[in-house]
PyMOL CGO cylinders between C-alpha atoms (Angstrom):
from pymol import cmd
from pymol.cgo import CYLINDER

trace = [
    CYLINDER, 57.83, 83.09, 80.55, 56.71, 85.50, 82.91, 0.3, 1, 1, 1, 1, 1, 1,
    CYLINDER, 56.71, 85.50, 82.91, 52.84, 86.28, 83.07, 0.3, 1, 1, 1, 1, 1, 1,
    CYLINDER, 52.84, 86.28, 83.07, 51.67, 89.64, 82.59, 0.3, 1, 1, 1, 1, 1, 1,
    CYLINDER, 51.67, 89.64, 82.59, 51.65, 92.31, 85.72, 0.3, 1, 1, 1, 1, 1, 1,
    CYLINDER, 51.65, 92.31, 85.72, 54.02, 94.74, 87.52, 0.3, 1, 1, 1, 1, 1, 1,
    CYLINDER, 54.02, 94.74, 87.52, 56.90, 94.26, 87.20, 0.3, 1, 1, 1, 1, 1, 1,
    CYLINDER, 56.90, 94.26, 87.20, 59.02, 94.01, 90.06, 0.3, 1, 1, 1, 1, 1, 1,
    CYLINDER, 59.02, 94.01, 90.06, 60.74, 97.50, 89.70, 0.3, 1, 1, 1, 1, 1, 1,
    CYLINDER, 60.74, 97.50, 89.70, 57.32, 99.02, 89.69, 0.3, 1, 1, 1, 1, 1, 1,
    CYLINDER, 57.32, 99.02, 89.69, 56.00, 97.38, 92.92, 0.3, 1, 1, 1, 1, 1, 1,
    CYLINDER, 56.00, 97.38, 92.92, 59.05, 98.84, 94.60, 0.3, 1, 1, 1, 1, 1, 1,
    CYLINDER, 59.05, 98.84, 94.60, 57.95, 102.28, 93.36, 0.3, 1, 1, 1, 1, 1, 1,
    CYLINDER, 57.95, 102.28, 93.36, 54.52, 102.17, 94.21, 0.3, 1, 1, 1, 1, 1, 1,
    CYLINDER, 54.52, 102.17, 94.21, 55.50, 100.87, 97.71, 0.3, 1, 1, 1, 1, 1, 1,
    CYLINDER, 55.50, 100.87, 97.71, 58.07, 104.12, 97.68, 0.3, 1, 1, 1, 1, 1, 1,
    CYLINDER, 58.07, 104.12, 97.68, 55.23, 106.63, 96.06, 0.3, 1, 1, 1, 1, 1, 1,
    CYLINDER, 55.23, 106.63, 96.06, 52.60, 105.11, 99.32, 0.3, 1, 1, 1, 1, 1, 1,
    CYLINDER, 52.60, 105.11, 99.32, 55.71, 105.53, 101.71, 0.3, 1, 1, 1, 1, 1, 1,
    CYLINDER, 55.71, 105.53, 101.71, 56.39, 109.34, 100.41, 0.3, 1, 1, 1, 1, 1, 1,
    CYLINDER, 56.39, 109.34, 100.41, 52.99, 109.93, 99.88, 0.3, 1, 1, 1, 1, 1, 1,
    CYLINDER, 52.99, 109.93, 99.88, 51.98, 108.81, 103.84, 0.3, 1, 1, 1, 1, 1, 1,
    CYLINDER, 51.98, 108.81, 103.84, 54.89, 111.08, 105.04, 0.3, 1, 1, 1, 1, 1, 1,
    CYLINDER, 54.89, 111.08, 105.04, 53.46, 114.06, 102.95, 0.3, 1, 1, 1, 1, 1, 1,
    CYLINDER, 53.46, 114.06, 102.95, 50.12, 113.68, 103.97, 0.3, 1, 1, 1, 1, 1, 1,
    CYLINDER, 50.12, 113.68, 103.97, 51.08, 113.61, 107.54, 0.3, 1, 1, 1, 1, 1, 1,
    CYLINDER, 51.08, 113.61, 107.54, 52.55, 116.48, 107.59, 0.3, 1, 1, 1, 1, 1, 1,
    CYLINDER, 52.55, 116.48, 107.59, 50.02, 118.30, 105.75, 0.3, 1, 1, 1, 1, 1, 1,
    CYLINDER, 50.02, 118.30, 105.75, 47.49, 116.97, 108.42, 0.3, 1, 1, 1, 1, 1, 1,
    CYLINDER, 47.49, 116.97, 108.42, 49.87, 118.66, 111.18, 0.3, 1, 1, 1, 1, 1, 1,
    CYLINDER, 49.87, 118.66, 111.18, 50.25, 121.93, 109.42, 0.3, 1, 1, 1, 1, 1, 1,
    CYLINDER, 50.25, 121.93, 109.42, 46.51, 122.56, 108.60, 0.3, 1, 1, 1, 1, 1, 1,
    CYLINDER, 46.51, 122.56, 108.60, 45.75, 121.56, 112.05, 0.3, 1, 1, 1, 1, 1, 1,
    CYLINDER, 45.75, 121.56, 112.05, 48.26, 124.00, 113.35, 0.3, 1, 1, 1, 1, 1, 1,
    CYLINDER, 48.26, 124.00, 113.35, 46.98, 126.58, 111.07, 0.3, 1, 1, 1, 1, 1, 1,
    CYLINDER, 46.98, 126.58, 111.07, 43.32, 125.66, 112.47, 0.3, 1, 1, 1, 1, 1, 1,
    CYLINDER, 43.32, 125.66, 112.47, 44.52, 125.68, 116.09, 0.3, 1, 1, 1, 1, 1, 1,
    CYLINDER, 44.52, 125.68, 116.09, 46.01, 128.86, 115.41, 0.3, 1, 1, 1, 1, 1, 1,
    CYLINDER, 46.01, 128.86, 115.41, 43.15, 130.56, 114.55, 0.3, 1, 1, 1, 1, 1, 1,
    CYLINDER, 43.15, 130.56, 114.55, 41.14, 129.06, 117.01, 0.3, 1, 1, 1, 1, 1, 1,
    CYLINDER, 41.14, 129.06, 117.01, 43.73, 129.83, 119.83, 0.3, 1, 1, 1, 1, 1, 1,
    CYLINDER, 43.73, 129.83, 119.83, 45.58, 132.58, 118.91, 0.3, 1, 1, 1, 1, 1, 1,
    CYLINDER, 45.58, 132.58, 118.91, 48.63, 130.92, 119.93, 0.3, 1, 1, 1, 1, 1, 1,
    CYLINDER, 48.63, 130.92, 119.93, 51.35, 132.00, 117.08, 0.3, 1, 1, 1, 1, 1, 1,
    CYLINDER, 51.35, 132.00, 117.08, 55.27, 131.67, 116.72, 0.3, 1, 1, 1, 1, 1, 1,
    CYLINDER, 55.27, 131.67, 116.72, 57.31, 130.23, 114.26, 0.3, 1, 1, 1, 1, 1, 1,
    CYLINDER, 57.31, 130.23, 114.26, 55.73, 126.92, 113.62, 0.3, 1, 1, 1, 1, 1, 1,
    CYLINDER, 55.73, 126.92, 113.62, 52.60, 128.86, 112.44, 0.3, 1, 1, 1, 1, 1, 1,
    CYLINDER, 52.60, 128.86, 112.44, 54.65, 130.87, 109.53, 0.3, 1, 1, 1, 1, 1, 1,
    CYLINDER, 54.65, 130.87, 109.53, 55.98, 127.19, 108.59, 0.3, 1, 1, 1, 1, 1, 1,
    CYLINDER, 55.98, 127.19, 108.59, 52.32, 125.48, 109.10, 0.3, 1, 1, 1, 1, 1, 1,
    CYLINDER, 52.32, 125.48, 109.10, 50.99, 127.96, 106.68, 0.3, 1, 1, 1, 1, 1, 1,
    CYLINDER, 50.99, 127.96, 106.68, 54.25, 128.07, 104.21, 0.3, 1, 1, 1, 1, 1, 1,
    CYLINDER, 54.25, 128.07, 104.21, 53.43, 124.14, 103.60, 0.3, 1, 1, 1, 1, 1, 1,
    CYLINDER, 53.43, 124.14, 103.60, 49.20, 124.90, 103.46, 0.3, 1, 1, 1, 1, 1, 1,
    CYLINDER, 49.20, 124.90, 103.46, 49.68, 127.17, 100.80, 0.3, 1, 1, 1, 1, 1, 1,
    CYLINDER, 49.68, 127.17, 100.80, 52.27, 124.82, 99.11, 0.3, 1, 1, 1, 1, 1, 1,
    CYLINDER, 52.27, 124.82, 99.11, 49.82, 122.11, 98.97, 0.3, 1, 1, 1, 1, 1, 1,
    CYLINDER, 49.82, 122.11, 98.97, 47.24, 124.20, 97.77, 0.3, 1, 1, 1, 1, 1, 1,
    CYLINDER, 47.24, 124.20, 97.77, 48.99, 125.34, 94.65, 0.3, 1, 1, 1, 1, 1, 1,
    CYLINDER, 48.99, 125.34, 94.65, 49.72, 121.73, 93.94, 0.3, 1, 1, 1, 1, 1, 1,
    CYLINDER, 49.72, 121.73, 93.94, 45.39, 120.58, 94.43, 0.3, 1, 1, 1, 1, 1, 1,
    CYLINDER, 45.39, 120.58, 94.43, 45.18, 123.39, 92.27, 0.3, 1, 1, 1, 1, 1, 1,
    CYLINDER, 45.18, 123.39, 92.27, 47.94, 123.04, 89.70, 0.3, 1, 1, 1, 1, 1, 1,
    CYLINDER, 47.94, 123.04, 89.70, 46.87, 119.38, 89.68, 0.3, 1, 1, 1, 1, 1, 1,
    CYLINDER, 46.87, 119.38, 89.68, 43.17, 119.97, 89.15, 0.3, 1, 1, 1, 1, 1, 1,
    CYLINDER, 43.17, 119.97, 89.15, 42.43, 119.35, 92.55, 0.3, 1, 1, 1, 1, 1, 1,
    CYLINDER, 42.43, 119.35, 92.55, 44.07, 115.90, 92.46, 0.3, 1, 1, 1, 1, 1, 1,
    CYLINDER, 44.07, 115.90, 92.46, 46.74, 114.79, 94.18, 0.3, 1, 1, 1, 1, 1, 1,
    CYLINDER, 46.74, 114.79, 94.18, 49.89, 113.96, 91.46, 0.3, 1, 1, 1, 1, 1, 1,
    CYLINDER, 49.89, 113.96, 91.46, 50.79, 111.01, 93.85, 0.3, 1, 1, 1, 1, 1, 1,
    CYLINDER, 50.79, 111.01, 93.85, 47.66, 109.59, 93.35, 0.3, 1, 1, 1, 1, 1, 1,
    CYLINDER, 47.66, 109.59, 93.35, 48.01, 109.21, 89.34, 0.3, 1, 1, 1, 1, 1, 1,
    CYLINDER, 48.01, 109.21, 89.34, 51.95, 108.43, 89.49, 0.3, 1, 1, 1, 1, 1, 1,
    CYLINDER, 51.95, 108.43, 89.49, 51.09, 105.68, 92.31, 0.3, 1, 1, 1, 1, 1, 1,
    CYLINDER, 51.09, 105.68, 92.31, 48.48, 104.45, 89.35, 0.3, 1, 1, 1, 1, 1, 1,
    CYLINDER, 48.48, 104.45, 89.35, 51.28, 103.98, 86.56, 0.3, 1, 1, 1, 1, 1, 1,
    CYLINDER, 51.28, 103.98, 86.56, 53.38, 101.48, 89.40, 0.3, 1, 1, 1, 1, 1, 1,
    CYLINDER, 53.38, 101.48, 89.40, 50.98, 99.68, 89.20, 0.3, 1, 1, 1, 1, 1, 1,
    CYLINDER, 50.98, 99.68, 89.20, 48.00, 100.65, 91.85, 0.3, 1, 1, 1, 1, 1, 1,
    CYLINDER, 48.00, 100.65, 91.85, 44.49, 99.12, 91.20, 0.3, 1, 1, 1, 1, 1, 1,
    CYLINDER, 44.49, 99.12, 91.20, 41.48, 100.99, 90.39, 0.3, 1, 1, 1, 1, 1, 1,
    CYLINDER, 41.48, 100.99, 90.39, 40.18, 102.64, 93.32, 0.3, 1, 1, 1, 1, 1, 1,
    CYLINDER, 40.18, 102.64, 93.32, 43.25, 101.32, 95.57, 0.3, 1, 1, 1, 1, 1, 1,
    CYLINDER, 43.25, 101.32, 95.57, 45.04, 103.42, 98.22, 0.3, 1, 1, 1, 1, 1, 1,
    CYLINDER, 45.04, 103.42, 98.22, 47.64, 106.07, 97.46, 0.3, 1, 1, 1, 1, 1, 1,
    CYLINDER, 47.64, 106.07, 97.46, 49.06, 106.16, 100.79, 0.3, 1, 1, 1, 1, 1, 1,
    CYLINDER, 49.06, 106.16, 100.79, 50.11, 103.13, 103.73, 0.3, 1, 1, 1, 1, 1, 1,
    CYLINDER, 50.11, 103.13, 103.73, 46.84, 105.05, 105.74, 0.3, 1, 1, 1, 1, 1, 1,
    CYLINDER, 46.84, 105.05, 105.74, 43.50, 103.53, 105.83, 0.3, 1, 1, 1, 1, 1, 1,
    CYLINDER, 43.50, 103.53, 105.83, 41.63, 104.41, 102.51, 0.3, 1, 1, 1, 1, 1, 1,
    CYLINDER, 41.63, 104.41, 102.51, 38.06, 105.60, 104.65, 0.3, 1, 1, 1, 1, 1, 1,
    CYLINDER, 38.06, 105.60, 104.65, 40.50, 107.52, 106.14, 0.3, 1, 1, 1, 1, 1, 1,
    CYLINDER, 40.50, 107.52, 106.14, 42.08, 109.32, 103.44, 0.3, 1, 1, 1, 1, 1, 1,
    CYLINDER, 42.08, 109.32, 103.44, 38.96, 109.19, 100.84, 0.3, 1, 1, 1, 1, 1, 1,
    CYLINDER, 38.96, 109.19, 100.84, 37.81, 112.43, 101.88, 0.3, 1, 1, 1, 1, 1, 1,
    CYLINDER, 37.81, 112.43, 101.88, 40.57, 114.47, 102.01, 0.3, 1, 1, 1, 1, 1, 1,
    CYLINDER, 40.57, 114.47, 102.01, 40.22, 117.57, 100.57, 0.3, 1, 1, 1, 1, 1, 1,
    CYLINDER, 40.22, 117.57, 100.57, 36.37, 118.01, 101.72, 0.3, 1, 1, 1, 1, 1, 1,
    CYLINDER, 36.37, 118.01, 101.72, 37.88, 117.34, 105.18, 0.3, 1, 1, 1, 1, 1, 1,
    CYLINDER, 37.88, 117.34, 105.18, 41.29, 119.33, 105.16, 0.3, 1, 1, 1, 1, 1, 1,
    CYLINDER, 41.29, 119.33, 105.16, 39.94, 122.39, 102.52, 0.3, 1, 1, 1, 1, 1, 1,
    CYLINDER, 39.94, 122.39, 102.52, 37.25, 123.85, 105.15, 0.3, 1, 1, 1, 1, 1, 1,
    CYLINDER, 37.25, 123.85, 105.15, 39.48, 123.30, 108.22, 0.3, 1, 1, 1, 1, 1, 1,
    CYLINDER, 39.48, 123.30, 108.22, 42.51, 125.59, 106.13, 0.3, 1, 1, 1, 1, 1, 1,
    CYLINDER, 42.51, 125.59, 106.13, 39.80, 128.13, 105.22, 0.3, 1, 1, 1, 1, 1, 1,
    CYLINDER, 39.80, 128.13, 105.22, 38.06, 128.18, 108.98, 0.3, 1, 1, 1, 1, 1, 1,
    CYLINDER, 38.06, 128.18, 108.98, 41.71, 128.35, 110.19, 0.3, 1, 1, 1, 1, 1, 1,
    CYLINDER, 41.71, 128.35, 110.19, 43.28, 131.30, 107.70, 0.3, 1, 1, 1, 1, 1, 1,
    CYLINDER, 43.28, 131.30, 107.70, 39.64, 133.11, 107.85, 0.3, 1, 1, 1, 1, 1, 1,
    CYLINDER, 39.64, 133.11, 107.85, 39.76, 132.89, 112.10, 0.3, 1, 1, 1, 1, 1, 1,
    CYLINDER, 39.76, 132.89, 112.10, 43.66, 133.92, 111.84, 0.3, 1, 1, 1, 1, 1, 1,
    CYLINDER, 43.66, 133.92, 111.84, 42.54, 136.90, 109.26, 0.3, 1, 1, 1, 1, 1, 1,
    CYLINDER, 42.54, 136.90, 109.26, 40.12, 137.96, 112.10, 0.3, 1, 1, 1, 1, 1, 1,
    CYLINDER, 40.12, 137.96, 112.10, 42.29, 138.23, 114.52, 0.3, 1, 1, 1, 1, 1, 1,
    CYLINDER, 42.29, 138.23, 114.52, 44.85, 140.33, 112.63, 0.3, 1, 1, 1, 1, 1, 1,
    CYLINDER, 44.85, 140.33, 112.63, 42.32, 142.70, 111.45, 0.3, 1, 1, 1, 1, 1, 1,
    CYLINDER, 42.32, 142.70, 111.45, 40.96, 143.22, 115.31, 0.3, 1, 1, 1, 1, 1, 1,
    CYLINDER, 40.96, 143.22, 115.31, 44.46, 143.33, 116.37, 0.3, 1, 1, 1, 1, 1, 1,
    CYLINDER, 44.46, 143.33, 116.37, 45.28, 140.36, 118.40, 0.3, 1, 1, 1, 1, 1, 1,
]
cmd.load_cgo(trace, "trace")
């Protein structure tokens, strides 16, 4: 008889939701950061109509979510301990996320803002 835990199937998904989820939040990094440097530069091209495309994405899904992350509570079901790490990053890392990430997106959209209502 087996003892009781995850099974097997559901280790492999929460090893694929942290793999996924790492990916995502990498990108999102990127693009908020290229939003931020944006605004901060004035540099612009294609790359910042992208950057913001997937900001605005991932703030409709904080938002939609209650301002969690759905990762987070499907990498709990497969099995994830209390307090454990959505992602393959470092959790002190990743714990503050949105107070980290949600100020730099609004400093970077409110600097880009400026500079289209100046005109440059």
């Amino acid at each position: 008889m087996r003892p009781p835990g995850p099974r097997r199937s559901d280790a492999w998904r929460l090893n694929a939701v942290r793999g996924v989820h790492t990916v995502i939040y990498l990108v999102m990094a990127c693009a908020i950061l290229a939003v931020l440097w944006a605004g901060l530069s004035g540099a612009s091209g294609p790359w910042l109509w992208l950057a913001g495309a997937l900001a605005a994405a991932e703030a409709v899904v904080f938002v939609a979510s209650g301002m969690k992350c759905p990762l987070t509570g499907l990498a709990s079901r497969y099995g994830m301990p209390p307090g454990g790490a959505d992602t393959w990053l470092p959790e002190r890392l990743t714990r503050h996320t949105l107070a980290v990430f949600g100020p730099l997106l609004a400093l970077g959209v409110g600097l880009l803002a400026l500079r289209t209502l100046r005109g440059g």
